[in-house]
TIZATI-653919 format. One record per residue (C-alpha): x, y, z. Coordinates in steps of 0.5 Angstrom, whole numbers, padded with zeros to 4 digits, always signed. Example, Ala and Ser with C-alpha at 12.3 -4.5 7.8 and 13.67 -1.06 7.14 Angstrom:
2
+0025-0009+0016 +0027-0002+0014 
This chain:
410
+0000+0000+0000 +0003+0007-0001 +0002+0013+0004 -0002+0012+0010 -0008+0008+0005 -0008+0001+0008 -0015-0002+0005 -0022-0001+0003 -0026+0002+0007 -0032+0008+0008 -0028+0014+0005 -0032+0012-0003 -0037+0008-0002 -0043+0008-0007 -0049+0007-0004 -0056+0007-0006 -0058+0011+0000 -0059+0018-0002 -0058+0020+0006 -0051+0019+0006 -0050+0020-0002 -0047+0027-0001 -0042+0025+0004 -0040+0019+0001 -0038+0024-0006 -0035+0029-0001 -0030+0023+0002 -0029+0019-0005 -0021+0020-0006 -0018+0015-0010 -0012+0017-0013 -0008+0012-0008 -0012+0006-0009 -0018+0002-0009 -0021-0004-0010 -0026-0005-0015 -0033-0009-0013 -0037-0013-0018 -0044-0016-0019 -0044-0023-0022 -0051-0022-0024 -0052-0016-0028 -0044-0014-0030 -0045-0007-0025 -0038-0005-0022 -0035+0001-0018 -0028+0002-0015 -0029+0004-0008 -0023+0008-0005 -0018+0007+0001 -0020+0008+0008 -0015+0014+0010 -0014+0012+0016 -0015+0019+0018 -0018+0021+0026 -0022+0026+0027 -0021+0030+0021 -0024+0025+0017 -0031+0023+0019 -0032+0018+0016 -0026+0014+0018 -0027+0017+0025 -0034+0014+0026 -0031+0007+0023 -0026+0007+0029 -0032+0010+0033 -0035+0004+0032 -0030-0001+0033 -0029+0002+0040 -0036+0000+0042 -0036-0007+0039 -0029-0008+0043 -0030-0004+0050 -0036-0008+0050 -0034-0015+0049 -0028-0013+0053 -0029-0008+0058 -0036-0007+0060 -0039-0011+0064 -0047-0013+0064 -0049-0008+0069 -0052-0001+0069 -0047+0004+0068 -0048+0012+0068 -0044+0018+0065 -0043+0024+0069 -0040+0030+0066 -0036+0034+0069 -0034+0041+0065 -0031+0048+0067 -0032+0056+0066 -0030+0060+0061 -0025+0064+0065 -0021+0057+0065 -0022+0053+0059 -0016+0058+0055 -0011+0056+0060 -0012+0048+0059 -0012+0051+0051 -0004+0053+0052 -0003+0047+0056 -0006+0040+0054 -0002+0036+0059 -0006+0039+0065 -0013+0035+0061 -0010+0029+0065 -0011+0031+0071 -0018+0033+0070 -0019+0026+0069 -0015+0024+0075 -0019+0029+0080 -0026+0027+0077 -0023+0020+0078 -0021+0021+0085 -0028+0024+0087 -0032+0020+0084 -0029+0013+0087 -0028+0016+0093 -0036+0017+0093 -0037+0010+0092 -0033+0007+0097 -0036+0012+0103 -0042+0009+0100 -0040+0001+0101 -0033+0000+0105 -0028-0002+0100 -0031-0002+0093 -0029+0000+0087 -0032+0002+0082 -0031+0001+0074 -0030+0008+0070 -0028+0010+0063 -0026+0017+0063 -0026+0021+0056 -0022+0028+0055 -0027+0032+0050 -0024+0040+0047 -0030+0042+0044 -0037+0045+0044 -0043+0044+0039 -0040+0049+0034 -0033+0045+0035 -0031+0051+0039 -0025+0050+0044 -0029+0048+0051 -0025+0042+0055 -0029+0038+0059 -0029+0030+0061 -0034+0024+0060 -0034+0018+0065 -0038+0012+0063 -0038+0010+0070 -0042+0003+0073 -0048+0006+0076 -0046+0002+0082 -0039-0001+0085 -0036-0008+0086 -0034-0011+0092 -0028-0014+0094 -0031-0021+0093 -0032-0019+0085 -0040-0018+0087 -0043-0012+0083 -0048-0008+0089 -0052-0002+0085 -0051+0004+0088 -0055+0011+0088 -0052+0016+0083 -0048+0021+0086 -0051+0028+0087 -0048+0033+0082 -0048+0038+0086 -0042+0034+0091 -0039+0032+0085 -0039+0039+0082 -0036+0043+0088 -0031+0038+0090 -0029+0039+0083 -0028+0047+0083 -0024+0046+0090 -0020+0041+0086 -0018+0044+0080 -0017+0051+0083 -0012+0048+0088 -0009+0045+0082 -0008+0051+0077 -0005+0055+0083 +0000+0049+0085 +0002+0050+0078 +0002+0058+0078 -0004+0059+0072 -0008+0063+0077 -0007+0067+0084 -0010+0065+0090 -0013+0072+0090 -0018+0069+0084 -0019+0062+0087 -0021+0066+0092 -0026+0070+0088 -0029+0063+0083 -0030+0060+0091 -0034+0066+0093 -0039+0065+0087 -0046+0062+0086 -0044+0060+0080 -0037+0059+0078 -0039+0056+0072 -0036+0049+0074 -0042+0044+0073 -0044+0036+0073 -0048+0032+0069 -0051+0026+0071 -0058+0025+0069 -0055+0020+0063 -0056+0012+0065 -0056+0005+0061 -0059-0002+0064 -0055-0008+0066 -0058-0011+0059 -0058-0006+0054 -0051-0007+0051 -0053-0003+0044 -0054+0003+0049 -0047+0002+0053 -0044+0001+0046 -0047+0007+0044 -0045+0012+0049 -0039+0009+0050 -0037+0011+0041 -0042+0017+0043 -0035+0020+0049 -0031+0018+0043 -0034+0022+0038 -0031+0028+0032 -0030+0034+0034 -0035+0036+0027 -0040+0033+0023 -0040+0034+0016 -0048+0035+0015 -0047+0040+0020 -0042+0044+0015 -0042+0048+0008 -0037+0052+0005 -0039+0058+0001 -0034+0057-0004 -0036+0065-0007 -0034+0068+0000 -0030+0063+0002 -0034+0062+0009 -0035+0056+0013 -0042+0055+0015 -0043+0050+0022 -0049+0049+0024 -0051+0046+0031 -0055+0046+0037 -0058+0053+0039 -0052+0056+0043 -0054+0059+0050 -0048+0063+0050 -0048+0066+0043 -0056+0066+0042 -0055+0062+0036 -0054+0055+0033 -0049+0057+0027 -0042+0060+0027 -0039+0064+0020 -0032+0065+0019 -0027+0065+0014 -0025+0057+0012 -0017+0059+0013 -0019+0061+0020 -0024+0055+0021 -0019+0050+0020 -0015+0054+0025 -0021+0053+0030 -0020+0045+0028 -0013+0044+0029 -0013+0046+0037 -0017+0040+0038 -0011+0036+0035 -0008+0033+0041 -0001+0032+0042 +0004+0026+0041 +0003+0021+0046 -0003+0025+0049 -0008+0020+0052 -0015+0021+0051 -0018+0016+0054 -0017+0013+0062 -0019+0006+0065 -0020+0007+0073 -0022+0003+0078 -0025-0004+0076 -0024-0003+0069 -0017+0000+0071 -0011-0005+0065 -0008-0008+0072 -0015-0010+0075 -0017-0013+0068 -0011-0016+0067 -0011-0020+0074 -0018-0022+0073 -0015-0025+0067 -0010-0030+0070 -0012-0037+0070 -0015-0038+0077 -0019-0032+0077 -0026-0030+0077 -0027-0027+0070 -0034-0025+0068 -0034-0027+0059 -0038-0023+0055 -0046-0023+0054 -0048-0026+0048 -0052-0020+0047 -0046-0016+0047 -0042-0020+0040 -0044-0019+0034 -0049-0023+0030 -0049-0021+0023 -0046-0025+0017 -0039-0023+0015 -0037-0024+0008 -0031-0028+0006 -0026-0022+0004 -0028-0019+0011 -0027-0025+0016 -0019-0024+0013 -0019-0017+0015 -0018-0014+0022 -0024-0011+0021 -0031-0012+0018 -0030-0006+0014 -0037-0008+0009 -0041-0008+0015 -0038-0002+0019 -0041+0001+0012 -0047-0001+0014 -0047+0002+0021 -0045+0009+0019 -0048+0010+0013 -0055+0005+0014 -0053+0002+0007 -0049-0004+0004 -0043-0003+0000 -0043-0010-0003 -0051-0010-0006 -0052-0008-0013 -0055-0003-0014 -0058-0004-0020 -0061-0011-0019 -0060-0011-0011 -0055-0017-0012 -0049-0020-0008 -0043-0016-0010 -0035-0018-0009 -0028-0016-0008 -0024-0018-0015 -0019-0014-0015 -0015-0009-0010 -0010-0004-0015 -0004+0001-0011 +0001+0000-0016 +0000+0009-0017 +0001+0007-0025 -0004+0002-0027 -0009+0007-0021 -0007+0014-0025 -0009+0009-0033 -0015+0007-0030 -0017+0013-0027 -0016+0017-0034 -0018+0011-0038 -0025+0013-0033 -0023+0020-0033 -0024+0021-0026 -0016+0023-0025 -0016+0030-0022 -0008+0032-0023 -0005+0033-0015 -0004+0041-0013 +0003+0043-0014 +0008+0042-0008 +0008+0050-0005 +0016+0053-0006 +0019+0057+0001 +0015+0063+0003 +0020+0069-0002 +0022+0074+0003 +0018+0079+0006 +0018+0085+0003 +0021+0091+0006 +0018+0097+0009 +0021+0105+0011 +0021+0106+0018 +0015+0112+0018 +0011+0108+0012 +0004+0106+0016 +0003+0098+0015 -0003+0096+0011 -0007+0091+0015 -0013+0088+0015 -0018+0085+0021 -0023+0079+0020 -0026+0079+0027 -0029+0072+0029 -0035+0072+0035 -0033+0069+0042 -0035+0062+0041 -0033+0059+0048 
Protein backbone atom coordinates (compact mmCIF):
# COMPACT_ATOMS: atom_id res chain seq x y z
CA UNK A 1 0.00 0.00 0.00
CA UNK A 2 1.42 3.69 -0.36
CA UNK A 3 1.09 6.70 1.77
CA UNK A 4 -1.13 6.17 5.23
CA UNK A 5 -3.79 4.07 2.64
CA UNK A 6 -4.21 0.60 3.79
CA UNK A 7 -7.44 -1.02 2.70
CA UNK A 8 -10.82 -0.62 1.33
CA UNK A 9 -13.10 1.08 3.51
CA UNK A 10 -15.84 4.19 3.98
CA UNK A 11 -14.18 6.83 2.44
CA UNK A 12 -15.82 6.19 -1.57
CA UNK A 13 -18.33 3.76 -1.02
CA UNK A 14 -21.52 4.00 -3.30
CA UNK A 15 -24.71 3.66 -2.00
CA UNK A 16 -28.12 3.46 -3.18
CA UNK A 17 -29.14 5.34 -0.05
CA UNK A 18 -29.55 9.13 -0.85
CA UNK A 19 -29.07 10.19 2.88
CA UNK A 20 -25.59 9.47 2.87
CA UNK A 21 -24.84 9.82 -0.99
CA UNK A 22 -23.43 13.33 -0.39
CA UNK A 23 -20.98 12.60 1.86
CA UNK A 24 -19.89 9.31 0.42
CA UNK A 25 -19.09 12.18 -2.92
CA UNK A 26 -17.54 14.49 -0.69
CA UNK A 27 -15.09 11.73 0.89
CA UNK A 28 -14.56 9.66 -2.58
CA UNK A 29 -10.47 10.12 -3.11
CA UNK A 30 -8.85 7.38 -5.09
CA UNK A 31 -6.11 8.25 -6.50
CA UNK A 32 -3.98 6.24 -3.91
CA UNK A 33 -5.92 2.79 -4.41
CA UNK A 34 -9.21 1.23 -4.63
CA UNK A 35 -10.60 -1.81 -4.84
CA UNK A 36 -13.20 -2.68 -7.46
CA UNK A 37 -16.52 -4.47 -6.71
CA UNK A 38 -18.53 -6.46 -9.11
CA UNK A 39 -21.76 -7.82 -9.49
CA UNK A 40 -21.78 -11.29 -11.19
CA UNK A 41 -25.73 -11.17 -12.00
CA UNK A 42 -25.86 -7.84 -14.11
CA UNK A 43 -22.17 -6.87 -14.92
CA UNK A 44 -22.47 -3.63 -12.55
CA UNK A 45 -19.18 -2.34 -10.76
CA UNK A 46 -17.54 0.60 -9.01
CA UNK A 47 -14.23 1.20 -7.57
CA UNK A 48 -14.28 1.77 -3.87
CA UNK A 49 -11.38 3.96 -2.36
CA UNK A 50 -8.89 3.28 0.43
CA UNK A 51 -9.88 4.03 3.76
CA UNK A 52 -7.53 6.91 4.77
CA UNK A 53 -7.22 6.01 8.13
CA UNK A 54 -7.46 9.47 9.04
CA UNK A 55 -8.86 10.65 13.12
CA UNK A 56 -10.99 13.22 13.71
CA UNK A 57 -10.47 14.96 10.69
CA UNK A 58 -11.94 12.60 8.37
CA UNK A 59 -15.27 11.68 9.66
CA UNK A 60 -16.01 8.81 7.91
CA UNK A 61 -12.99 6.80 8.85
CA UNK A 62 -13.49 8.28 12.54
CA UNK A 63 -17.10 6.79 12.90
CA UNK A 64 -15.56 3.27 11.74
CA UNK A 65 -13.22 3.73 14.54
CA UNK A 66 -15.80 4.93 16.70
CA UNK A 67 -17.58 1.81 15.89
CA UNK A 68 -14.93 -0.61 16.44
CA UNK A 69 -14.41 1.11 20.17
CA UNK A 70 -17.81 0.20 20.94
CA UNK A 71 -17.94 -3.41 19.51
CA UNK A 72 -14.42 -3.94 21.69
CA UNK A 73 -15.19 -1.90 25.02
CA UNK A 74 -18.14 -3.85 25.17
CA UNK A 75 -17.12 -7.35 24.70
CA UNK A 76 -13.98 -6.64 26.39
CA UNK A 77 -14.35 -3.91 29.07
CA UNK A 78 -17.83 -3.49 30.12
CA UNK A 79 -19.39 -5.70 32.20
CA UNK A 80 -23.28 -6.42 31.79
CA UNK A 81 -24.49 -3.97 34.33
CA UNK A 82 -25.96 -0.68 34.50
CA UNK A 83 -23.71 2.20 33.83
CA UNK A 84 -24.05 6.10 33.96
CA UNK A 85 -22.22 8.91 32.37
CA UNK A 86 -21.29 12.06 34.38
CA UNK A 87 -20.06 14.91 32.78
CA UNK A 88 -17.86 17.24 34.30
CA UNK A 89 -17.12 20.74 32.69
CA UNK A 90 -15.42 23.98 33.59
CA UNK A 91 -15.79 27.80 33.06
CA UNK A 92 -15.09 29.75 30.34
CA UNK A 93 -12.64 32.23 32.34
CA UNK A 94 -10.27 28.45 32.73
CA UNK A 95 -11.06 26.55 29.55
CA UNK A 96 -8.06 29.16 27.62
CA UNK A 97 -5.47 27.77 30.02
CA UNK A 98 -6.04 24.24 29.48
CA UNK A 99 -6.15 25.32 25.68
CA UNK A 100 -2.13 26.43 26.01
CA UNK A 101 -1.37 23.38 28.23
CA UNK A 102 -3.21 20.17 27.10
CA UNK A 103 -0.89 17.79 29.25
CA UNK A 104 -3.17 19.32 32.31
CA UNK A 105 -6.30 17.70 30.42
CA UNK A 106 -5.15 14.39 32.45
CA UNK A 107 -5.53 15.74 35.70
CA UNK A 108 -8.87 16.68 34.87
CA UNK A 109 -9.75 12.83 34.48
CA UNK A 110 -7.57 12.25 37.69
CA UNK A 111 -9.65 14.32 40.08
CA UNK A 112 -12.77 13.34 38.35
CA UNK A 113 -11.63 10.16 38.99
CA UNK A 114 -10.35 10.60 42.68
CA UNK A 115 -13.92 11.94 43.35
CA UNK A 116 -15.92 9.75 42.22
CA UNK A 117 -14.36 6.34 43.34
CA UNK A 118 -14.00 8.06 46.75
CA UNK A 119 -17.86 8.56 46.70
CA UNK A 120 -18.47 5.00 45.91
CA UNK A 121 -16.33 3.62 48.32
CA UNK A 122 -17.82 5.95 51.47
CA UNK A 123 -20.95 4.41 49.91
CA UNK A 124 -20.11 0.73 50.26
CA UNK A 125 -16.52 -0.03 52.28
CA UNK A 126 -13.90 -1.22 49.89
CA UNK A 127 -15.68 -1.04 46.43
CA UNK A 128 -14.73 -0.18 43.43
CA UNK A 129 -15.93 1.01 40.80
CA UNK A 130 -15.71 0.52 37.12
CA UNK A 131 -14.82 3.93 35.03
CA UNK A 132 -13.80 4.92 31.69
CA UNK A 133 -12.80 8.44 31.34
CA UNK A 134 -12.86 10.54 28.12
CA UNK A 135 -11.01 13.95 27.53
CA UNK A 136 -13.25 15.98 24.80
CA UNK A 137 -12.18 19.94 23.63
CA UNK A 138 -14.92 20.87 21.78
CA UNK A 139 -18.46 22.31 21.90
CA UNK A 140 -21.60 21.96 19.71
CA UNK A 141 -20.04 24.74 17.15
CA UNK A 142 -16.74 22.69 17.30
CA UNK A 143 -15.38 25.44 19.65
CA UNK A 144 -12.46 24.96 22.13
CA UNK A 145 -14.49 23.94 25.34
CA UNK A 146 -12.31 20.99 27.41
CA UNK A 147 -14.58 18.76 29.63
CA UNK A 148 -14.46 15.05 30.72
CA UNK A 149 -17.02 12.15 30.10
CA UNK A 150 -17.16 9.12 32.45
CA UNK A 151 -18.76 5.90 31.47
CA UNK A 152 -18.99 4.77 35.25
CA UNK A 153 -20.78 1.50 36.50
CA UNK A 154 -24.19 2.79 38.16
CA UNK A 155 -22.92 0.76 41.22
CA UNK A 156 -19.54 -0.59 42.26
CA UNK A 157 -17.82 -3.98 42.86
CA UNK A 158 -17.14 -5.67 45.87
CA UNK A 159 -14.09 -7.17 47.10
CA UNK A 160 -15.25 -10.44 46.43
CA UNK A 161 -15.99 -9.67 42.41
CA UNK A 162 -19.88 -8.87 43.44
CA UNK A 163 -21.64 -6.10 41.67
CA UNK A 164 -23.87 -3.96 44.40
CA UNK A 165 -25.98 -1.15 42.53
CA UNK A 166 -25.57 2.20 44.23
CA UNK A 167 -27.57 5.40 43.79
CA UNK A 168 -25.84 8.12 41.73
CA UNK A 169 -23.80 10.37 43.05
CA UNK A 170 -25.39 13.90 43.55
CA UNK A 171 -24.23 16.59 41.18
CA UNK A 172 -23.81 19.07 43.23
CA UNK A 173 -21.09 16.94 45.62
CA UNK A 174 -19.32 16.10 42.62
CA UNK A 175 -19.28 19.71 41.08
CA UNK A 176 -18.11 21.51 44.23
CA UNK A 177 -15.31 18.77 44.93
CA UNK A 178 -14.67 19.32 41.26
CA UNK A 179 -14.11 23.50 41.32
CA UNK A 180 -11.98 22.94 45.03
CA UNK A 181 -9.76 20.68 42.99
CA UNK A 182 -9.04 22.21 40.02
CA UNK A 183 -8.35 25.39 41.59
CA UNK A 184 -5.96 24.01 43.90
CA UNK A 185 -4.30 22.49 40.80
CA UNK A 186 -3.93 25.74 38.58
CA UNK A 187 -2.65 27.48 41.67
CA UNK A 188 -0.12 24.68 42.69
CA UNK A 189 0.93 25.24 39.16
CA UNK A 190 1.14 29.22 38.90
CA UNK A 191 -1.93 29.62 36.24
CA UNK A 192 -3.94 31.34 38.34
CA UNK A 193 -3.52 33.27 41.92
CA UNK A 194 -4.96 32.64 45.10
CA UNK A 195 -6.72 35.93 44.81
CA UNK A 196 -8.97 34.36 41.99
CA UNK A 197 -9.41 31.02 43.41
CA UNK A 198 -10.70 32.78 46.20
CA UNK A 199 -13.05 34.76 44.22
CA UNK A 200 -14.25 31.66 41.71
CA UNK A 201 -14.86 29.85 45.44
CA UNK A 202 -17.21 32.79 46.51
CA UNK A 203 -19.53 32.69 43.42
CA UNK A 204 -22.76 30.89 43.03
CA UNK A 205 -22.15 29.83 39.93
CA UNK A 206 -18.64 29.29 38.87
CA UNK A 207 -19.42 28.05 36.03
CA UNK A 208 -17.81 24.44 37.19
CA UNK A 209 -20.76 22.10 36.62
CA UNK A 210 -21.79 17.76 36.75
CA UNK A 211 -24.20 15.99 34.67
CA UNK A 212 -25.35 12.76 35.64
CA UNK A 213 -28.99 12.37 34.30
CA UNK A 214 -27.74 9.83 31.27
CA UNK A 215 -28.13 5.90 32.35
CA UNK A 216 -28.04 2.61 30.31
CA UNK A 217 -29.53 -0.82 31.99
CA UNK A 218 -27.72 -3.99 33.03
CA UNK A 219 -29.23 -5.52 29.67
CA UNK A 220 -28.76 -2.92 27.12
CA UNK A 221 -25.45 -3.71 25.29
CA UNK A 222 -26.41 -1.54 22.16
CA UNK A 223 -26.76 1.61 24.55
CA UNK A 224 -23.72 1.10 26.48
CA UNK A 225 -21.81 0.64 22.78
CA UNK A 226 -23.51 3.41 21.97
CA UNK A 227 -22.71 5.81 24.50
CA UNK A 228 -19.29 4.63 24.78
CA UNK A 229 -18.65 5.57 20.44
CA UNK A 230 -21.01 8.68 21.44
CA UNK A 231 -17.68 10.10 24.44
CA UNK A 232 -15.25 9.07 21.39
CA UNK A 233 -16.88 10.80 18.77
CA UNK A 234 -15.41 13.78 15.82
CA UNK A 235 -15.06 17.21 16.94
CA UNK A 236 -17.50 17.95 13.58
CA UNK A 237 -19.83 16.67 11.50
CA UNK A 238 -20.08 16.96 8.09
CA UNK A 239 -23.95 17.54 7.45
CA UNK A 240 -23.30 19.82 9.93
CA UNK A 241 -20.82 21.95 7.69
CA UNK A 242 -21.05 23.82 4.16
CA UNK A 243 -18.26 26.06 2.46
CA UNK A 244 -19.46 28.94 0.49
CA UNK A 245 -16.79 28.74 -2.23
CA UNK A 246 -18.24 32.66 -3.71
CA UNK A 247 -17.09 33.95 -0.12
CA UNK A 248 -14.88 31.46 0.80
CA UNK A 249 -16.96 31.05 4.61
CA UNK A 250 -17.46 28.22 6.44
CA UNK A 251 -20.94 27.57 7.46
CA UNK A 252 -21.39 25.25 10.93
CA UNK A 253 -24.65 24.63 12.02
CA UNK A 254 -25.56 23.01 15.52
CA UNK A 255 -27.41 22.92 18.53
CA UNK A 256 -28.89 26.40 19.56
CA UNK A 257 -25.88 27.98 21.59
CA UNK A 258 -27.01 29.30 25.18
CA UNK A 259 -24.24 31.49 25.15
CA UNK A 260 -24.19 33.06 21.71
CA UNK A 261 -28.06 32.83 21.20
CA UNK A 262 -27.33 31.00 17.77
CA UNK A 263 -27.10 27.70 16.46
CA UNK A 264 -24.42 28.70 13.72
CA UNK A 265 -20.82 29.95 13.27
CA UNK A 266 -19.62 31.91 10.03
CA UNK A 267 -15.81 32.37 9.63
CA UNK A 268 -13.28 32.35 6.97
CA UNK A 269 -12.37 28.62 5.92
CA UNK A 270 -8.29 29.33 6.73
CA UNK A 271 -9.50 30.28 10.19
CA UNK A 272 -12.06 27.31 10.34
CA UNK A 273 -9.29 24.93 10.13
CA UNK A 274 -7.26 26.91 12.34
CA UNK A 275 -10.46 26.35 14.93
CA UNK A 276 -10.21 22.51 14.07
CA UNK A 277 -6.36 22.22 14.51
CA UNK A 278 -6.69 22.97 18.46
CA UNK A 279 -8.61 19.88 18.94
CA UNK A 280 -5.32 17.90 17.68
CA UNK A 281 -4.20 16.32 20.70
CA UNK A 282 -0.39 16.20 20.91
CA UNK A 283 2.09 13.01 20.36
CA UNK A 284 1.69 10.55 23.00
CA UNK A 285 -1.46 12.52 24.37
CA UNK A 286 -4.21 9.76 25.79
CA UNK A 287 -7.50 10.65 25.60
CA UNK A 288 -9.19 7.87 27.09
CA UNK A 289 -8.42 6.28 30.90
CA UNK A 290 -9.33 2.98 32.42
CA UNK A 291 -9.78 3.39 36.38
CA UNK A 292 -10.84 1.36 38.84
CA UNK A 293 -12.54 -2.09 38.22
CA UNK A 294 -12.01 -1.58 34.73
CA UNK A 295 -8.29 -0.15 35.29
CA UNK A 296 -5.62 -2.66 32.73
CA UNK A 297 -3.79 -4.14 35.98
CA UNK A 298 -7.41 -4.90 37.55
CA UNK A 299 -8.44 -6.33 34.18
CA UNK A 300 -5.26 -8.13 33.73
CA UNK A 301 -5.44 -9.90 37.07
CA UNK A 302 -9.14 -11.13 36.33
CA UNK A 303 -7.58 -12.71 33.41
CA UNK A 304 -4.93 -14.82 35.17
CA UNK A 305 -5.79 -18.57 35.11
CA UNK A 306 -7.63 -19.24 38.30
CA UNK A 307 -9.37 -16.12 38.31
CA UNK A 308 -12.95 -15.08 38.32
CA UNK A 309 -13.47 -13.70 35.02
CA UNK A 310 -17.01 -12.64 33.88
CA UNK A 311 -16.97 -13.29 29.73
CA UNK A 312 -19.09 -11.50 27.74
CA UNK A 313 -22.79 -11.73 27.18
CA UNK A 314 -24.22 -12.97 24.05
CA UNK A 315 -25.87 -9.81 23.41
CA UNK A 316 -22.84 -8.23 23.44
CA UNK A 317 -21.15 -10.03 20.21
CA UNK A 318 -22.07 -9.29 17.00
CA UNK A 319 -24.39 -11.63 15.11
CA UNK A 320 -24.29 -10.52 11.62
CA UNK A 321 -22.92 -12.39 8.47
CA UNK A 322 -19.55 -11.45 7.59
CA UNK A 323 -18.26 -11.78 3.94
CA UNK A 324 -15.47 -14.09 2.92
CA UNK A 325 -13.19 -10.96 2.01
CA UNK A 326 -14.06 -9.55 5.53
CA UNK A 327 -13.30 -12.40 7.76
CA UNK A 328 -9.54 -12.18 6.26
CA UNK A 329 -9.62 -8.43 7.43
CA UNK A 330 -8.97 -6.92 10.80
CA UNK A 331 -12.08 -5.61 10.58
CA UNK A 332 -15.62 -6.14 8.92
CA UNK A 333 -14.99 -2.97 6.93
CA UNK A 334 -18.30 -3.82 4.56
CA UNK A 335 -20.62 -4.21 7.74
CA UNK A 336 -19.16 -1.07 9.34
CA UNK A 337 -20.67 0.71 6.20
CA UNK A 338 -23.36 -0.52 7.05
CA UNK A 339 -23.67 0.98 10.38
CA UNK A 340 -22.51 4.53 9.46
CA UNK A 341 -24.16 5.06 6.48
CA UNK A 342 -27.44 2.53 6.82
CA UNK A 343 -26.31 1.08 3.37
CA UNK A 344 -24.71 -1.95 1.90
CA UNK A 345 -21.65 -1.65 -0.01
CA UNK A 346 -21.64 -5.23 -1.45
CA UNK A 347 -25.69 -4.94 -2.77
CA UNK A 348 -26.17 -4.25 -6.25
CA UNK A 349 -27.55 -1.25 -6.92
CA UNK A 350 -29.03 -1.94 -9.82
CA UNK A 351 -30.59 -5.30 -9.67
CA UNK A 352 -30.03 -5.47 -5.63
CA UNK A 353 -27.73 -8.55 -5.91
CA UNK A 354 -24.53 -9.83 -3.95
CA UNK A 355 -21.52 -8.13 -4.84
CA UNK A 356 -17.71 -9.22 -4.37
CA UNK A 357 -14.17 -8.19 -3.81
CA UNK A 358 -12.19 -9.05 -7.58
CA UNK A 359 -9.40 -6.78 -7.37
CA UNK A 360 -7.35 -4.36 -5.07
CA UNK A 361 -5.06 -2.23 -7.25
CA UNK A 362 -2.19 0.33 -5.41
CA UNK A 363 0.33 0.24 -8.07
CA UNK A 364 0.21 4.53 -8.60
CA UNK A 365 0.46 3.74 -12.68
CA UNK A 366 -2.17 1.21 -13.26
CA UNK A 367 -4.33 3.67 -10.62
CA UNK A 368 -3.54 6.76 -12.46
CA UNK A 369 -4.25 4.57 -16.28
CA UNK A 370 -7.37 3.65 -14.85
CA UNK A 371 -8.64 6.47 -13.52
CA UNK A 372 -7.84 8.71 -16.83
CA UNK A 373 -9.18 5.65 -18.76
CA UNK A 374 -12.73 6.63 -16.38
CA UNK A 375 -11.62 10.16 -16.61
CA UNK A 376 -11.76 10.31 -12.99
CA UNK A 377 -8.20 11.46 -12.45
CA UNK A 378 -7.78 15.10 -11.02
CA UNK A 379 -3.78 16.02 -11.29
CA UNK A 380 -2.56 16.74 -7.40
CA UNK A 381 -1.93 20.34 -6.68
CA UNK A 382 1.68 21.55 -7.06
CA UNK A 383 4.21 21.15 -3.90
CA UNK A 384 4.09 25.02 -2.47
CA UNK A 385 7.75 26.66 -2.91
CA UNK A 386 9.44 28.57 0.43
CA UNK A 387 7.67 31.34 1.25
CA UNK A 388 9.76 34.71 -0.79
CA UNK A 389 11.05 37.04 1.37
CA UNK A 390 8.85 39.60 3.07
CA UNK A 391 8.88 42.72 1.50
CA UNK A 392 10.42 45.66 3.11
CA UNK A 393 8.95 48.75 4.74
CA UNK A 394 10.68 52.26 5.34
CA UNK A 395 10.50 52.94 9.11
CA UNK A 396 7.65 55.83 8.91
CA UNK A 397 5.54 53.91 6.21
CA UNK A 398 1.98 52.79 7.81
CA UNK A 399 1.55 48.95 7.30
CA UNK A 400 -1.33 47.85 5.71
CA UNK A 401 -3.67 45.25 7.39
CA UNK A 402 -6.69 43.76 7.70
CA UNK A 403 -8.97 42.50 10.68
CA UNK A 404 -11.47 39.58 9.78
CA UNK A 405 -12.98 39.65 13.60
CA UNK A 406 -14.31 36.15 14.65
CA UNK A 407 -17.43 36.01 17.48
CA UNK A 408 -16.69 34.27 20.81
CA UNK A 409 -17.65 31.00 20.50
CA UNK A 410 -16.39 29.63 24.11
Amino acid sequence: MHGSYAKPGACAARSSSGRSSRALHLLRRPHQGFARIYCDACGHDYLLAYSCKTRYFCPSCHQKRVLLYGEWVEQNVLEPVPHRQYVFTLPRLLRPIFGRRRAWLGELCRIAARLLSKAYAEALLGARPGLILFVQTFGDLANFNPHVHVLATDGAFAPDGGFVPLPAVPEELLAEGFRRAVLAFLVAKGAVSEDLRCKLLGWRHSGFSVHNQVRVGEGDAAGRQKLAGYMLRAPMSLEKMSYDASTGAVIYRSKMHLGLKRNFQVMPGAEWLELLLRHVPDRYEHLVRYVGWYSNRARGERAKPGKKHNAPSPSALSTEPVSEFASRAKAAWARLIRKVYEADPLECPKCQGPMRLIALIDDPVVVRRILEHLRLWVPEAPERGPPGQAPEWPANALIPLTYHPVPDIA
